[in-house]
N, C-alpha and C positions, 0 to 999 in steps of 0.2 A: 374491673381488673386493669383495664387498661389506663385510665387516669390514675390506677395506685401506683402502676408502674413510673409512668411518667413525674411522679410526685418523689419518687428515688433519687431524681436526678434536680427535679428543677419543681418549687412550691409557688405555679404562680398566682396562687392568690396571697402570696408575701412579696412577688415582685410586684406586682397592681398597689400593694399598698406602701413600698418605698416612696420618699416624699424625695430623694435625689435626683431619680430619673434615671441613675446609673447602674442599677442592678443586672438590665438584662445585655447591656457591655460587658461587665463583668462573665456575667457568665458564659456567654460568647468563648469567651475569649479561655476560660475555664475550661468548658465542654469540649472547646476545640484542640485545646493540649490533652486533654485527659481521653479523647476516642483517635489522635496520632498515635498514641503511647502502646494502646491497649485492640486497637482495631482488629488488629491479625488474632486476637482469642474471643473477642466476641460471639456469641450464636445471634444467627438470624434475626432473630425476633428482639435482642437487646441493641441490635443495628436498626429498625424499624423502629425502636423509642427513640435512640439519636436522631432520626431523622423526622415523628413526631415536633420532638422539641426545640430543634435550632429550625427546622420550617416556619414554629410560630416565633421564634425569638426574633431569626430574621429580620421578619415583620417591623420588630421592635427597635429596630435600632440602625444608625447613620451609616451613610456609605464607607468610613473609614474600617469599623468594624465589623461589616462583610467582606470587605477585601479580606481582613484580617483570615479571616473563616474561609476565605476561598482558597485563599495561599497553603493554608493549613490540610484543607481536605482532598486540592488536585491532583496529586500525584499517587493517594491512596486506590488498592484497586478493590477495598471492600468499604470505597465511602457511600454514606447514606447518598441513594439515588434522585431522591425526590428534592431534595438539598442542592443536589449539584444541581439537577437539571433548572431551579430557580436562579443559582448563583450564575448559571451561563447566559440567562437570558436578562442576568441584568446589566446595568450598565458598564462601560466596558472598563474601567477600575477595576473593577469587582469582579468580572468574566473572564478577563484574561487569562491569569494563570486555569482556570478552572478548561476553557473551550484549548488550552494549548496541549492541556497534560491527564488533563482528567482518564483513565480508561473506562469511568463509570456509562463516559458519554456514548450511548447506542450510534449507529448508520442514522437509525431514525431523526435522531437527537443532533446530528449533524450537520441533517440536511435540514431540518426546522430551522435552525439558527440562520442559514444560511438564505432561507427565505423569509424570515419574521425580522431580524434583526438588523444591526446597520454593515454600511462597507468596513469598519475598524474592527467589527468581530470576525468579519471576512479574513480581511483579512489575517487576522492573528490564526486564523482556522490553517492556515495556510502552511506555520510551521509545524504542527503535529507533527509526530515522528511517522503515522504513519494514517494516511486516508485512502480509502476503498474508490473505485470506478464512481460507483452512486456519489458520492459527496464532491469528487471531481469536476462531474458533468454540472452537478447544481452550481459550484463554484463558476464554473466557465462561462454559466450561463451570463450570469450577473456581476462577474468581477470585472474591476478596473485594469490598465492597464499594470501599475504596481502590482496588484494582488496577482494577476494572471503571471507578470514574469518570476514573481516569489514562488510561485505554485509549481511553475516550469523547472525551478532551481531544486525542488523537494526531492530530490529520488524515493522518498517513501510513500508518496503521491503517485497512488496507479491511476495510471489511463487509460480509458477505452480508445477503442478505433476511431467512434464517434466523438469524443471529445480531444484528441489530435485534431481532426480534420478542423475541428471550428478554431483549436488554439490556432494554427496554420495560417487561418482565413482571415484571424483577429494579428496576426502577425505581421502582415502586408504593411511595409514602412515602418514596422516597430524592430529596428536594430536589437534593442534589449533583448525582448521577447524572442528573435530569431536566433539570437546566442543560449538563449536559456533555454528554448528546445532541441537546437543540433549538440550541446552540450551531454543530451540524456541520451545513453546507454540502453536505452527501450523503447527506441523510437522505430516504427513498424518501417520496413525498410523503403515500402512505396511512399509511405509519406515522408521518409526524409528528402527523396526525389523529388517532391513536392514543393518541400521548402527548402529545399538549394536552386529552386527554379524561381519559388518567388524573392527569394533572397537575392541573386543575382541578378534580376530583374528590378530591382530596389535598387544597386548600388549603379546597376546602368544606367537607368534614368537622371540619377544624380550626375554622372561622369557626363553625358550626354550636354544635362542643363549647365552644363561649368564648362562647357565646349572639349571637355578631352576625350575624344572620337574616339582617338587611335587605345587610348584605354580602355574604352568602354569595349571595343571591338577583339579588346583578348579576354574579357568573361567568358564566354564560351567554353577559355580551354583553359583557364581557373575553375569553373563548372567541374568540368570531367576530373581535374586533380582531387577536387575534395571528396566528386563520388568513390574515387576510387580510395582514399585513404577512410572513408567512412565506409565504405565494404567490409573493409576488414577490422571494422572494428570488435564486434562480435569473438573475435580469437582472442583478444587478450589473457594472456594467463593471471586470467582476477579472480578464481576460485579455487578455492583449498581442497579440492580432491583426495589428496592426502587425509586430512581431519576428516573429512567424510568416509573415505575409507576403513576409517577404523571408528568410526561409527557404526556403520552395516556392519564392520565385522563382528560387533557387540551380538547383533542378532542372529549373525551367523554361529558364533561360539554357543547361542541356547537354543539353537535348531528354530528359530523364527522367521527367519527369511523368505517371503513367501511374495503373493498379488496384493495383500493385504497392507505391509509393509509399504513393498514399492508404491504405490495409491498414495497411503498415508504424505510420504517425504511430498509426493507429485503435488497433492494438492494442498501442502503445507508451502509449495515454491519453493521448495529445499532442492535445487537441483545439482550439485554436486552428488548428492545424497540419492537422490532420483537414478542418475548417472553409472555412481557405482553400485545400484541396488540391478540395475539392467547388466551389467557387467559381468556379476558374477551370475546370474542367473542365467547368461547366458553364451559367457564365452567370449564375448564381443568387447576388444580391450577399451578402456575407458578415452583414451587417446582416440581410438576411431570413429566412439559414438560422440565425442564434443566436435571432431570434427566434421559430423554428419549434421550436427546442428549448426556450429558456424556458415555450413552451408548453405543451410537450409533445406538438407537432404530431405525430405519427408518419406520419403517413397521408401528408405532402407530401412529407418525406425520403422514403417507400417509394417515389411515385411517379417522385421525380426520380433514384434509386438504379435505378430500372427503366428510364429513358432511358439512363442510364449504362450499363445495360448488366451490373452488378457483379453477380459471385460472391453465393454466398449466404455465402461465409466472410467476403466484406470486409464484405458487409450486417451481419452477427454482431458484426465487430468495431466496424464503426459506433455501432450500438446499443449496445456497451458501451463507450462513449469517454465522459468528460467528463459533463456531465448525465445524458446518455442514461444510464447505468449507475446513477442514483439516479432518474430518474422513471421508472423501467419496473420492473418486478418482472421474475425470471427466467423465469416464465410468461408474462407478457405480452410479452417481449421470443422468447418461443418462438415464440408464436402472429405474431408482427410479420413474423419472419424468413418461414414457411411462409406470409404473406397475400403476401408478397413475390414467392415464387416464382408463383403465382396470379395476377397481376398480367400484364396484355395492356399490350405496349409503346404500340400506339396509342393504347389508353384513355388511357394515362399522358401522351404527349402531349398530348393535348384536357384531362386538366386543367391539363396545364404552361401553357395559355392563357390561364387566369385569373388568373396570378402577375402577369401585365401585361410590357412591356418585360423584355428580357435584352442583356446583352453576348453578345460573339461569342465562343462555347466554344472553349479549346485544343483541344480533342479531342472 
């Protein structure tokens, strides 16, 4: 059944018998206009013969004509998987668009390339729109100094705590790199302290080796300007609260608005959404609670989280929404979760007193 199938699409014991050579270019290049076209109505299993059949055509034919097939298939999100993941680990012609765009490509599939393959697939890994913690760290492990400042420039490039602290360490006398981390908007606030201290320690040593003393002797209180204006940076009004707002209210007008909801937004990093989903649920205007996070407040969200009543999974996802996921470290966001659980409902009330006036909670 399965080679009748495949025999629908491609007869190769008629290609084997072409005396041009050129049959299985052609259909390449056939196959690959005809499953762009048609992909989005395909079922399952007629996606598993395309990728039967351009796996072994593949095979069959010169690097110009898999580029062709790679360009064609990467930006598909229902491309044959067994295809992509060949077209990414071939040569980088042929990988590129595939390892830049593809969404077919798994975490797993990520981090393989990134250990199996060369630094020019590295690096291309680097502009996806968007890569996970896991594929970071592999990245950081093994990239150069290009790929690591390209990676630093990514905002859709999450990073863990653990792989800050090494870019940091990889930073030492690299200018570039030092501009491409204090540039990001999600840098855990200890370790921008970090690298404003090996930063300025960089441009001392320089000042010091060219003899300007009296220069190098006002870093100090260059230092402290930048912490302070990177304190705040966190406040910016960069989120549409608004649009968000009348999102929840979607769920609020068909009685949905619930723990289930707020979870959802949290650990989707929706946090406008997160925001006003806490908002109305409980009174606490939306203005108060982003400035409880520009803070760094933890201790008010724990207590109005304990009114609410919430899971300790939503608390978790909370904490790792939006800000929250760059001013807590993953230990301090541990220790947050368990003072949570700790936490006497009425206590939490009697401080809910001191926030002054509330609107009347959905729920």
């Amino acid at each position: 059944m399965q080679q009748d199938t495949e025999t629908e699409l491609v007869d190769f014991s008629a290609v084997e018998r072409d005396p041009t050579g050129n049959r299985p270019k052609e259909l390449v290049r056939h196959l690959a206009a005809l499953f762009s076209i048609s992909h989005k109505t395909c079922s399952d299993e007629q996606i598993e013969v395309y990728d039967r059949v351009l796996l072994k055509l593949a095979d069959m034919v010169e690097v110009e004509t898999r580029a062709y097939l790679a360009a064609a298939l990467a930006p598909l999100e229902r491309a044959p998987r067994t295809v992509i993941r060949k077209l990414a680990f071939d040569e980088i012609a042929v990988a590129q668009p595939v390892i830049r765009l593809s969404p077919v490509l798994t975490e797993r599939d990520l981090t393989d390339i990134v250990e199996l393959t060369t630094s020019e697939h590295i690096a291309v890994m680097t502009r996806r729109k968007e890569l996970s913690e896991t594929v970071t760290d592999a990245i950081i492990k093994v990239g150069d100094d290009d790929t690591l400042r390209n990676l630093s420039a990514n905002p859709g490039a999450r990073m863990s705590h653990a792989g800050y602290r090494a870019l940091i360490s990889k930073a030492e006398g690299n200018e570039a790199l030092q501009k491409a981390l204090g540039d990001r908007a999600d840098l855990p606030t200890d370790l921008l302290n970090t690298l404003i201290e090996k930063a300025s320690e960089s441009v001392r040593k320089r000042l010091v080796q060219a003899g300007r003393c009296d220069e190098a002797g006002r870093i100090d209180e260059a230092r402290e300007i930048v912490k302070s204006r990177m304190a705040g940076r966190f406040a910016r009004p960069d989120y549409d609260f608004e649009g968000a707002l009348a999102t929840v209210q979607e769920h609020v007008d068909r009685d949905e608005l619930d723990e289930a909801v707020l979870e959802s937004f949290a650990s989707w990093d929706k946090y406008p959404e997160m925001v006003c989903c806490l908002s109305l649920m409980s009174g606490v205007s939306i203005e108060q609670l982003h400035a409880w996070t520009t803070s760094a407040n933890v201790r008010q969200y724990l207590m109005l989280m304990r009114i609410l009543n919430l899971s300790k999974d939503a608390v978790r996802h909370i904490l790792s929404c939006g800000p929250w996921r760059y001013r807590l470290s993953r230990d301090a966001r541990l220790r947050s979760v368990i003072h949570y659980e700790r936490i006497d409902r009425e206590a939490a009330e009697r401080v809910a007193r001191s926030w002054g006036p509330r609107r009347a909670a959905l729920h």
